[in-house]
C-alpha positions as CSV (number, residue, x, y, z in Angstrom):
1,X,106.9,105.1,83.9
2,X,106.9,101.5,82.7
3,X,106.9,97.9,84.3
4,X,108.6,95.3,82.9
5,X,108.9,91.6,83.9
6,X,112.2,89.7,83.0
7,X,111.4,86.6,81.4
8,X,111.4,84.2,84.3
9,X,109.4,86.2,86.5
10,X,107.0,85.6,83.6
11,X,107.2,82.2,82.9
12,X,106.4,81.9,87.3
13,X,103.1,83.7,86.7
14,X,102.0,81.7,83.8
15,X,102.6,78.4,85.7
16,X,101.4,80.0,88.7
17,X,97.5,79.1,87.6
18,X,98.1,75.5,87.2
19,X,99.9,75.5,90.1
20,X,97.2,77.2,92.2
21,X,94.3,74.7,90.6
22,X,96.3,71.9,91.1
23,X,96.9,72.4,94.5
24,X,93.2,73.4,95.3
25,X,93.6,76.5,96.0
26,X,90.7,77.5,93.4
27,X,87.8,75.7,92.5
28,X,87.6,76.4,89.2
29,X,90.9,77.1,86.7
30,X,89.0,80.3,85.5
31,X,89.2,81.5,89.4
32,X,93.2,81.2,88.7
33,X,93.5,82.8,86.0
34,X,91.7,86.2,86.9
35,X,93.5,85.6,90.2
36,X,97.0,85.6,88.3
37,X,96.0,88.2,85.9
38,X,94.9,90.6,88.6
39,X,97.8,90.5,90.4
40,X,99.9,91.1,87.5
41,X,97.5,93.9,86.4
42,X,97.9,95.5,90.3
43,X,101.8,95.3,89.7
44,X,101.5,96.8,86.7
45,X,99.1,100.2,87.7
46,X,100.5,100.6,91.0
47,X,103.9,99.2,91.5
48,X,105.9,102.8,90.3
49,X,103.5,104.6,93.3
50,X,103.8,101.7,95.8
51,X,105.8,102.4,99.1
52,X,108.9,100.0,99.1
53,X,111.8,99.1,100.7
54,X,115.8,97.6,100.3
55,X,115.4,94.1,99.4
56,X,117.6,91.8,102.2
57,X,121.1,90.2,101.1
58,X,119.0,86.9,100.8
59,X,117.5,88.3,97.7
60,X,121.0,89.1,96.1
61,X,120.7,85.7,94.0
62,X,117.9,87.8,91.9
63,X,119.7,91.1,91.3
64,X,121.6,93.3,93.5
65,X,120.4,96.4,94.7
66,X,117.1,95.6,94.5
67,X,113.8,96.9,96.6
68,X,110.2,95.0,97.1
69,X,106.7,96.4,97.4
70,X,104.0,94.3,99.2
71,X,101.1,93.4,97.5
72,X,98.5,92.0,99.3
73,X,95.5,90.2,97.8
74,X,93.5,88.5,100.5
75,X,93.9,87.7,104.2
76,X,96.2,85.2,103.9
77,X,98.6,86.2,100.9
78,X,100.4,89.2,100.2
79,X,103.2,89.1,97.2
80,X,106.3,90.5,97.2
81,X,107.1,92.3,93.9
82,X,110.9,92.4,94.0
83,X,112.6,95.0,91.3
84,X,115.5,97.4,90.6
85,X,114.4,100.7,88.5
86,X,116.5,102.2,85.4
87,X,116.4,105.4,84.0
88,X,116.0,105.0,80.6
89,X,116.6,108.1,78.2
90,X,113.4,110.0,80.0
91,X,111.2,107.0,80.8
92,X,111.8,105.4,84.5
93,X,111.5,101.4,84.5
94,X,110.6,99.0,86.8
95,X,112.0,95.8,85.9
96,X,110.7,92.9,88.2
97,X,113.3,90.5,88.7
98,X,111.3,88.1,91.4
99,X,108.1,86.9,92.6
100,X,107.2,85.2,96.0
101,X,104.7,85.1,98.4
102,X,104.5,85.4,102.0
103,X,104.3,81.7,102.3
104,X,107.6,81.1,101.2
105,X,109.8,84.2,102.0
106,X,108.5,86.5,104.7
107,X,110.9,84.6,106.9
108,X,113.8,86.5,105.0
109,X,112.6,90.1,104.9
């Protein structure tokens, strides 16, 4: 089994540490970044043995078909790891189309 990120879904984590310093929601930019990193690292390890479930029409603007895990890494902010899955030659895929948090779309799931 391997995860894969499509490139914008990328590109959102990497501006996701400025984003999060600038905003305050760290202290320190180093905070951020092993913030960001260990959420991409938990998707990574445990997203192919993550319960999941159909991702709602809303989310059809990312990839039909798709399904989301939760991810939850604090009290306040779980992210929702949105992918479709291909078989390809023996190796199953994960390919994570979207990224958002509970802050922004739980009021569509």
């Amino acid at each position: 089994m391997k995860v894969a990120f499509l490139p914008k879904v990328q590109d959102y984590l990497d501006n996701l540490v400025p984003l999060l310093y600038k905003k305050r929601y760290f202290g320190f930019e180093e905070f951020a970044v092993r913030y960001v990193d260990d959420l991409i690292d938990d998707i990574i390890a445990n997203l192919p043995t993550r319960p999941y479930k159909p991702a709602t029409e809303y989310f059809d603007r990312y990839g039909k078909g798709m399904s989301y895990a939760t991810f939850s890494k604090n009290k306040r902010t779980s992210w929702y790891v949105f992918f479709v899955t291909q078989q390809i030659e023996n190796e199953k895929i994960y390919l994570v189309r979207y990224v958002a948090n509970n802050h922004t779309v739980a009021q569509y799931l």
